[in-house]
C-alpha positions as MATLAB code, in Angstrom:
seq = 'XXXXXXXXXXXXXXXXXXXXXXXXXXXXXXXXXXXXXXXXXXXXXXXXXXXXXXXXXXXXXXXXX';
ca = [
     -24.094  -78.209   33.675;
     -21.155  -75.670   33.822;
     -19.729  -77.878   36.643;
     -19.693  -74.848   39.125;
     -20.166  -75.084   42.730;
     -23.877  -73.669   43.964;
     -21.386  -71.187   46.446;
     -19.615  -69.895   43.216;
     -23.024  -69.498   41.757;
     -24.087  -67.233   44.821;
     -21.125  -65.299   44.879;
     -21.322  -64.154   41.367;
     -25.274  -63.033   41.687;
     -24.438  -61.441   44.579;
     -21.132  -59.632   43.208;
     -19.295  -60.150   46.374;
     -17.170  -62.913   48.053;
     -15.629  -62.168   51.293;
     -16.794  -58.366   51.242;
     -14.715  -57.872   47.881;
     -16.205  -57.603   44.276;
     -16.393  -60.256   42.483;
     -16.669  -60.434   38.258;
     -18.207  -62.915   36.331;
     -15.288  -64.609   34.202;
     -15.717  -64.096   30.400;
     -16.254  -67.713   29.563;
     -18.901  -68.231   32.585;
     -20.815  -65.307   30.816;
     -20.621  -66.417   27.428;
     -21.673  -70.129   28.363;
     -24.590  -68.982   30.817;
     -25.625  -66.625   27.537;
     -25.550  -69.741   25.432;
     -27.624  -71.857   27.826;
     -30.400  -69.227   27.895;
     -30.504  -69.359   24.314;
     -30.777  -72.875   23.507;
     -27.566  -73.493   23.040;
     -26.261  -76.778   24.321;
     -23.509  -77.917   22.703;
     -20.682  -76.111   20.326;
     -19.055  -77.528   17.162;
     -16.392  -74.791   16.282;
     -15.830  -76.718   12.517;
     -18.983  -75.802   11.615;
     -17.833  -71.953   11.493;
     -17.719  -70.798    8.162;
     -13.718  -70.238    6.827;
     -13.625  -66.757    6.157;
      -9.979  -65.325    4.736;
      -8.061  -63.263    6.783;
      -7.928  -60.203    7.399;
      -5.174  -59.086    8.754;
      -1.975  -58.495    6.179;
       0.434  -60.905    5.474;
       4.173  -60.445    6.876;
       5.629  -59.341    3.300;
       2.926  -57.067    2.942;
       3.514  -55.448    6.024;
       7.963  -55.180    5.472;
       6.815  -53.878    1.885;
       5.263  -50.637    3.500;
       8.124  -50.436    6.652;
       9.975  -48.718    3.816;
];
């Protein structure tokens, strides 16, 4: 389903490849959590708009001062 190779799988249960550690990437994680909650497919449109946060460039040269 990810498209990983069963050996990939292995290594990352086992922590190891080749006798060095081995991490489980971020996005292999976050899919593999996704999977084991039902989630098969992701639609990031339907992600509510929420304003920003983070302050706007004038905003940000009005307090350099």
């Amino acid at each position: 389903m990810l498209g990983l190779k069963k050996r990939i799988i292995q290594y990352y249960e086992k922590g190891k490849r080749d006798g060095k550690q081995i991490t489980i990437p971020l996005t292999v994680a976050l899919a593999c959590y996704a999977i084991a909650n039902g989630i098969y497919e992701y639609d990031a449109s339907e992600l509510s708009e929420e304003p920003d946060s983070s302050p706007s460039n004038e905003s940000v040269q009005a307090n350099a001062c």
